[in-house]
N, C-alpha and C positions, 0 to 999 in steps of 0.2 A: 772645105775649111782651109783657111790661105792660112803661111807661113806665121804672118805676123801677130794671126790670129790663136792657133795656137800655142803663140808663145808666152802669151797673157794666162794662160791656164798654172803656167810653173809657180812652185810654194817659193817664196821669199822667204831666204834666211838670211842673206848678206844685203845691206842696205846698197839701193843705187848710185852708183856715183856719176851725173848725166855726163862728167866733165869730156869724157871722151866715149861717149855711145856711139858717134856718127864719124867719129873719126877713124883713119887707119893709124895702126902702130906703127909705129918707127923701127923697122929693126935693132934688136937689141944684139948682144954678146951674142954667144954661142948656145945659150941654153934657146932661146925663145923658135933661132932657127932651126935647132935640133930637134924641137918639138913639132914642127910642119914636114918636116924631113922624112921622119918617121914616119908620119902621117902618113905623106905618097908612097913613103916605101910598104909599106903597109898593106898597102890601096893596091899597089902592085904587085906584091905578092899573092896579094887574094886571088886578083889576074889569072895565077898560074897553078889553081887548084884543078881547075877541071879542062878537059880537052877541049870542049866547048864553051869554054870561058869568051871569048871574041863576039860567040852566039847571042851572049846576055849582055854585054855590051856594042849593040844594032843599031846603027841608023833606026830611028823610029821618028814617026808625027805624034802627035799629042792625042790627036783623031783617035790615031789606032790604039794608043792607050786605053782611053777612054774606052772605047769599044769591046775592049777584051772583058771576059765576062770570069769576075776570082771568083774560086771556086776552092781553092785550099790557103791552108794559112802558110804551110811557104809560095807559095804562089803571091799573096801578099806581100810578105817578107820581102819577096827577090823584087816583087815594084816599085818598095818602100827604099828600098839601103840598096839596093845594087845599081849605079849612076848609069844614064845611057845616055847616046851624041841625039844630039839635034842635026837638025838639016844644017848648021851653021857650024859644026864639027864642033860645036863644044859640048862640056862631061856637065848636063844636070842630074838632079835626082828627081824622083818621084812627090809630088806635095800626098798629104794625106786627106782625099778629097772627100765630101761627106759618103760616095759613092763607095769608096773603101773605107768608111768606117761603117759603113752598113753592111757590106758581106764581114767584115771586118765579127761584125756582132752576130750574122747568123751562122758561124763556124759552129759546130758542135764536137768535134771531134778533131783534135790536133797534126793525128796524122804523125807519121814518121819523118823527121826532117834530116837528112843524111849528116853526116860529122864533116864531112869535104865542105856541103854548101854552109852549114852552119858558121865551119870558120870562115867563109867569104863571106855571110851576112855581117858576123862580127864584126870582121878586117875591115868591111865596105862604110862603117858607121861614123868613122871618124870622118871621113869626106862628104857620104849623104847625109850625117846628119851630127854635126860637130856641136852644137847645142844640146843634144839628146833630146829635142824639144818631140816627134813624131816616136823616138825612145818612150819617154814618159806617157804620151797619146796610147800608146797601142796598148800598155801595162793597163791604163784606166778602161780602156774600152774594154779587155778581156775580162772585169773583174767577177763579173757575172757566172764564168762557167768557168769552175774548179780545172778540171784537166787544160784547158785552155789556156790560161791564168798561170798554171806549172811552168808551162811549157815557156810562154813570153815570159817571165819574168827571168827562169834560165838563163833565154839568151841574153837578156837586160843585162844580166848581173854580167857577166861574162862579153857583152860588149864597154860598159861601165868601166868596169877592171881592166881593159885593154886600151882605154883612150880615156880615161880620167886623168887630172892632175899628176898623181901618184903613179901614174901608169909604171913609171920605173922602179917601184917598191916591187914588181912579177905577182903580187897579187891573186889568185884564181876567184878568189869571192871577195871583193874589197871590202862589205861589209862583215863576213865574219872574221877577217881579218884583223878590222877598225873596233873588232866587240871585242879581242881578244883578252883584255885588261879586264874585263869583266865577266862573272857566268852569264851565259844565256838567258839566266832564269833572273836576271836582275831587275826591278821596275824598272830603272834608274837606264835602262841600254840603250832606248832611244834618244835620249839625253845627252847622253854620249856620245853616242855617231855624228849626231845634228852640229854639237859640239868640235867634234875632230873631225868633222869633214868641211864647215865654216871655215875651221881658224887654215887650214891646207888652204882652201882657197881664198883664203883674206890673204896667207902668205904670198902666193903667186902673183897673185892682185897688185900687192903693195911695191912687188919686185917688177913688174911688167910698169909701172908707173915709174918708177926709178928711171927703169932703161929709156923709156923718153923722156925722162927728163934731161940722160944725157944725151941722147942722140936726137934730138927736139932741133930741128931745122935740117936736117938732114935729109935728100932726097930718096924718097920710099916708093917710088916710083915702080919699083919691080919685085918688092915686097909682098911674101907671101902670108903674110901674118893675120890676115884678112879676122879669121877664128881664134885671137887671142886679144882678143879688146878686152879688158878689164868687164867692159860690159855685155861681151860674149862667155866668159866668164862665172858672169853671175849668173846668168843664166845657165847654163849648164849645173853648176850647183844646186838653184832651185830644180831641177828637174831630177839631178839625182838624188837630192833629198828626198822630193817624191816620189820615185821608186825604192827610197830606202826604206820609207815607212809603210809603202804596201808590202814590201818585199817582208820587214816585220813581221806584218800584222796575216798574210799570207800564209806563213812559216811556222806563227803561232811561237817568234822570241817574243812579243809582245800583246796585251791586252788589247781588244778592239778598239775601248773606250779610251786607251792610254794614245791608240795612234790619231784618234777621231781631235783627243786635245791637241795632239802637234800638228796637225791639219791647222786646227783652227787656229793657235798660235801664229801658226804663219801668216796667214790670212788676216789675222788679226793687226799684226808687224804691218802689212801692204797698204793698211788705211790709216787715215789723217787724223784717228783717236774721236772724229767728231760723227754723231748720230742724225744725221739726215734720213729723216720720217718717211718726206717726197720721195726721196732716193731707192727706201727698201721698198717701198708700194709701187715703185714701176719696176722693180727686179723682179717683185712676186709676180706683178701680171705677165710680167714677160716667160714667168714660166709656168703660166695657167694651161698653155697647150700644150705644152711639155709634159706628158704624164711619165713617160720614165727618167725624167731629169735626175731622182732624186731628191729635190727638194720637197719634195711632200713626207720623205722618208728621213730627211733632216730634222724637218720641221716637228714631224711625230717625235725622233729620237728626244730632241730637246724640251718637248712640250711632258716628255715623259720624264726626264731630268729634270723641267722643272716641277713637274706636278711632284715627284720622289723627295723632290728637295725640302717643297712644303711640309709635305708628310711628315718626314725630320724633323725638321721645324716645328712643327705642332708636337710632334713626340718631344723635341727637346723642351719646348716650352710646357708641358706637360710637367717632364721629368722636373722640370728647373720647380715650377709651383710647387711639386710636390715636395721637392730639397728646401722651399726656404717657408714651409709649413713644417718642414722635420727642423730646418733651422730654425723659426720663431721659438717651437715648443721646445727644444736644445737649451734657447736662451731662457724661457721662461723657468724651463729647470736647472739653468745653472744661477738663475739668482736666487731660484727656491733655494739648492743646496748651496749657496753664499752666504743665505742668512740664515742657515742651520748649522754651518759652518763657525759662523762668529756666533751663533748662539754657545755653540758648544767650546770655541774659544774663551766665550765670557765664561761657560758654568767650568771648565779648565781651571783659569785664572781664580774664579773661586774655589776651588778644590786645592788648588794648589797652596792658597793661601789659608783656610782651615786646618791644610795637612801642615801647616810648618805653626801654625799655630798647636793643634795636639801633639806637633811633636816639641816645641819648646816647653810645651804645660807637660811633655812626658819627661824632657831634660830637667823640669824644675822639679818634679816629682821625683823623679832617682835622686837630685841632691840631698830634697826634703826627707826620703825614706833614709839616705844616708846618716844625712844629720840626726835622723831620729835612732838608724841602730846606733851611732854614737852613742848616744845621749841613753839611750836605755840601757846598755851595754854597762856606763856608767853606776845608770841606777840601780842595774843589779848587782853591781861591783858592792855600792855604799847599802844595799837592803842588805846584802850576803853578809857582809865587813859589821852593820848594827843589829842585826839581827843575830850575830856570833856572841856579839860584845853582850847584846840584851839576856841571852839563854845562858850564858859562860858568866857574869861577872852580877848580874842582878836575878838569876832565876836560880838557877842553879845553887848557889852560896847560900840564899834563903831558904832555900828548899832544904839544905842539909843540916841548916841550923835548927829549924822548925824540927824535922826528925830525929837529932838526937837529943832534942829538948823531951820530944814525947816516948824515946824508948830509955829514958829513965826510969829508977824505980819507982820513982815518984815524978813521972811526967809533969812536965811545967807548960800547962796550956797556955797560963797568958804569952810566953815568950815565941811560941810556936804559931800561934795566932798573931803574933805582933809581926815577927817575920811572912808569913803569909799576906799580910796586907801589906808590906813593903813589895811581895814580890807584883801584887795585883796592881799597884801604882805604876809599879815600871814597867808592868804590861800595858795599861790603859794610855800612859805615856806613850809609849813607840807605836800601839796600834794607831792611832792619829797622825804619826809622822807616814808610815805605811802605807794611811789611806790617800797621802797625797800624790 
């Protein structure tokens, strides 16, 4: 697999900007030099880990490359990131050819990788592979075997953090560094990374554009900025993004399904928003012979996402029928109890109105009873007052006369009788005022 080819694999988070893809930088100020500087010094330093450091950087042919037969994954490693001369005395590195992605994937066992050579692999990456483009390749090839998979992404992290952007932050995991702000256990972390590790190098970006803009005709002739194109750049981002969400998903800071969305987000971002039919029917065929491509194991994931999704869907729409038959009958009972409501308003309204009627007829009743103990209060006054007068002055006085007419010695009944029907008259009199 060629360079270029590989480099088509990286997730896109930072949009392209073709303006200068093919261009060299212009040397800028002192930051952009200080970052190539580094670099070799770096490079050099790695140099002087091992006594036989001279050894691993050997005149070799490409022949003999080829021919060597890997057998361990530092053995990969040191073919991969450790640069060697050509016959022409200059420093290439190693491509990642389909030949080492094949032992590449029969490793089973990681093996002990010394601390000496690891920091030389590290140191060695900024120069063999300043994209992190065959970085990102060797993470996805291992993803199959767990122990394997530890091991590469280790050094990922750990070469990442030493020749990223930020590389001056001293960093030792620049991802959990970059999660700090948030716990681990957050959905929301890869969101964030994707986030602060864009807007880093959208900064850089933006500042490497400046700098030619003002050194823009200036002879660069001896310029070693070759690996800080804006559009060297981006790519390096996409590939560390890509290792940032296996590294995730790996680690288990994140859901599988949550890193599978930001995959595809990406992926999604790299195309032109338009559905070309032709286009997916020759992608599929082209991976009909591809049995471990993955895409069949996509296709399932998604086919399973969408069959789930349906499922929902019908349960939702389920549930929903079943809410707006509780809603119909809701409504048919709140107009039932509406109109029992104003029924009971109107029999209310009548209640109300009988109650102030019996209470007016009970106000007019007290006055009525009042007026009446008046009025009889009265009448008992003038029955008491005539009925004194009748027994006192007309009953009585006849009655005395009548008796001492008859205890004479010669009793006078006519006069005794005559006053007895005076008294009968004034009786028969008053009993008729009486009965009134």
């Amino acid at each position: 697999m060629t360079e270029n080819k590989i480099k088509k694999t990286g997730i896109l988070s930072l949009k392209r900007d073709r303006d200068h893809a093919d261009r060299p930088v212009i040397p800028a100020a002192t930051e952009t030099e200080s970052v190539i500087a580094e670099t070799h010094a770096e490079f050099d330093k790695s140099e002087r880990f091992s006594d036989n450091a001279s050894s691993d950087v050997a005149v070799s042919s490409s022949k003999a490359n080829d021919a060597e037969k890997i057998k361990s994954l530092e053995s990969i490693l040191n073919q991969l990131f450790i640069p060697v001369t050509n016959k022409d005395g200059k420093v290439r590195a190693s491509a990642l050819t389909q030949a080492l992605q094949s032992d590449l994937k029969r490793i089973q066992q990681p093996g002990r990788i010394p601390n000496e050579v690891l920091e030389k692999l590290v140191a060695s990456v900024g120069m063999s592979d300043p994209e992190f483009n065959k970085l990102s390749q060797i993470v996805i090839l291992t993803q199959g075997n767990h122990e394997v998979s530890k091991v590469v992404l280790d050094f990922a992290v750990k070469a990442l953090s030493e020749h990223w952007v930020g590389k001056h932050l001293g960093y030792s995991n620049l991802f959990l560094s970059e999660a700090e702000p948030l716990s681990l256990s957050n959905p929301g972390i890869l969101a964030h990374l994707t986030r602060s590790f864009s807007e880093r190098y959208e900064a850089r970006i933006t500042s490497i554009k400046e700098q030619l803009k003002q050194k823009e005709g200036s002879d660069t002739s001896s310029s070693s900025l070759r690996s800080l194109t804006p559009e060297h750049l981006r790519q390096q981002c996409e590939n560390l993004l890509t290792i940032c969400y296996l590294w995730a998903v790996e680690t288990g800071k994140c859901d599988v399904k949550i890193g599978i969305e930001a995959f595809k987000k990406c992926i999604v971002e790299r195309g032109d928003g338009l559905v070309n039919e032709k286009k997916i029917c020759g992608f599929l065929a082209s991976q009909v012979s591809e049995s471990r491509s993955g895409i069949a194991d996509t296709l399932s994931f998604y086919d399973e996402l969408l069959s789930s999704a349906r499922d929902k869907q019908q349960g939702a729409e389920s549930i929903n029928e079943q809410l707006e038959r509780n809603l119909n009958k809701a409504e048919a009972e709140k107009v039932q109890l509406t109109q029992q409501v104003s029924a009971l308003q109107q029999e209310i309204e009548q209640l109300k109105a009988s109650l102030n009627q019996v209470k007016t007829q009970s106000e007019e009743q007290v006055l009525d009873d009042k007026a009446l103990r008046v009025h009889l209060k009265d009448d008992v006054s003038k029955a008491k007052s005539r009925a004194f007068n009748l027994l006192n002055e007309e009953v009585m006085e006849p009655l005395r006369l009548s008796l001492n007419a008859l205890q004479r010695e010669k009793p006078k009944v006519e006069i005794a009788a005559h006053q007895i029907d005076l008294v009968l008259e004034s009786i028969e009199r008053e009993l008729t005022w009486f009965k009134k």
